[in-house]
PALUMNU-248669 format. One record per residue (C-alpha): x, y, z. Coordinates in steps of 0.02 Angstrom, whole numbers, padded with zeros to 5 digits, always signed. Example, Ala and Ser with C-alpha at 12.3 -4.5 7.8 and 13.67 -1.06 7.14 Angstrom:
% PALUMNU-248669
+00615-00225+00390;+00684-00053+00357;
END
This chain:
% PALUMNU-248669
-01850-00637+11910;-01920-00579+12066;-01851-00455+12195;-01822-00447+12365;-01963-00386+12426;-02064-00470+12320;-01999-00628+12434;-02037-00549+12569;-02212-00508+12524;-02245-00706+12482;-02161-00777+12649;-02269-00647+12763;-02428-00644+12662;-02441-00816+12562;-02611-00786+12494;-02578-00611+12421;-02507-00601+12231;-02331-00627+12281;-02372-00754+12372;-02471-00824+12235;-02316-00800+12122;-02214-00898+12224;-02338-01054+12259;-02341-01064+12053;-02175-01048+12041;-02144-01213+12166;-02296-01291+12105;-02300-01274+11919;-02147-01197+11852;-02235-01087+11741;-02085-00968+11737;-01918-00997+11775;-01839-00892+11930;-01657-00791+11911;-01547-00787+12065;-01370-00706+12067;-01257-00710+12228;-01300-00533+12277;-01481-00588+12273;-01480-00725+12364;-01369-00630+12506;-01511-00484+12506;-01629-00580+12526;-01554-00707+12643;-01503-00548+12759;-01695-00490+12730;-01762-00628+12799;-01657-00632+12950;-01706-00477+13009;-01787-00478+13187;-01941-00394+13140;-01956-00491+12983;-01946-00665+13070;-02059-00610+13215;-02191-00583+13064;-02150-00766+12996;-02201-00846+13158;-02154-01015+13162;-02115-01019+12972;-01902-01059+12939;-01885-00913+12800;-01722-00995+12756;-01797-01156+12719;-01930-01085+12661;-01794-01001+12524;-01700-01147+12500;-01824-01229+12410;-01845-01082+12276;-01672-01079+12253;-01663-01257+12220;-01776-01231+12063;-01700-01078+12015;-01574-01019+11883;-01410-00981+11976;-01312-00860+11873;-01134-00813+11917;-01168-00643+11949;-01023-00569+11836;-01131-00422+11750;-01094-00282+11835;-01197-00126+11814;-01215+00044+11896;-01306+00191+11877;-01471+00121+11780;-01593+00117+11931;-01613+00271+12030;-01597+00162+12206;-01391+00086+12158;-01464-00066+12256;-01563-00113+12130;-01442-00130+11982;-01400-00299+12036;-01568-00367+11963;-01541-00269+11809;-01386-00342+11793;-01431-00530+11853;-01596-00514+11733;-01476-00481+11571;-01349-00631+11614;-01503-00747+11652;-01584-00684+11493;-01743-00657+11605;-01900-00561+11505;-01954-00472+11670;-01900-00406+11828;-02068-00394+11954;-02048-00287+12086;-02172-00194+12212;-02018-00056+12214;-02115+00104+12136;-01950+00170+12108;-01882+00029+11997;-02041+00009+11933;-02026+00195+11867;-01877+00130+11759;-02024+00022+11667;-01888-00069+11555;-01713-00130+11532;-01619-00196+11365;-01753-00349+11317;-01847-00334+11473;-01991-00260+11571;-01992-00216+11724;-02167-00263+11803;-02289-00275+11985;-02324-00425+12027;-02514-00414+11982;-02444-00371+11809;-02341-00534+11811;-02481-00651+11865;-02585-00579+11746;-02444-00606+11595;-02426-00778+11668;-02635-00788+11652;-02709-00850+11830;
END
């Protein structure tokens, strides 16, 4: 499962590692990518920011989403949790990683990061992730 701004990363910079992430994702399917309803929101609202979409230049960041959560596993979002991450934002991934069953959340976050794991899962860069996946 990937986080917000690890989107964000991809869309604006699409040959950095998120980016990189992403492309394998939609190419290969080499991992399987957890959304919730609170995810998909953030990240929706993310990429509507002004200063976001003046960075994406002619690029449709909600098309551009669509087809990543096309290919993604849609969980209902009814895992709740509060209080694990030190940034309460960032319990929704948490949560949506234990009802997908998802090994690893990757996140650029040093904060979350800082939590390392959750119950099953670790909690990862995105360098780290590539790497796991082997590039």
């Amino acid at each position: 499962m990937l986080d917000a701004n690890v989107y964000l990363s991809a869309i604006i910079q699409p040959g950095g590692t998120p980016g990189r992430l992403v492309e394998r994702f939609l190419r290969d399917a080499d991992f399987e990518i957890v959304l919730s309803p609170a995810i998909l929101d953030e990240v929706l609202r993310a990429l509507s920011y002004p200063k976001v979409r003046k960075l994406l230049r002619d690029v449709d960041g909600q098309l551009w989403f669509e087809d990543i959560v096309v290919l993604a596993d849609l969980v209902v979002g009814a895992r709740q949790l509060s209080g694990v991450c030190e940034d309460p934002d960032d319990d929704k991934y948490v949560a949506a990683a234990l009802e997908g069953r998802a090994a690893c959340v990757v996140t650029g976050d040093h904060a979350f990061l800082a939590l390392k794991e959750y119950v099953g899962g670790a909690i990862v860069t995105p360098r780290s992730f590539l790497d796991l996946l082997g590039s």
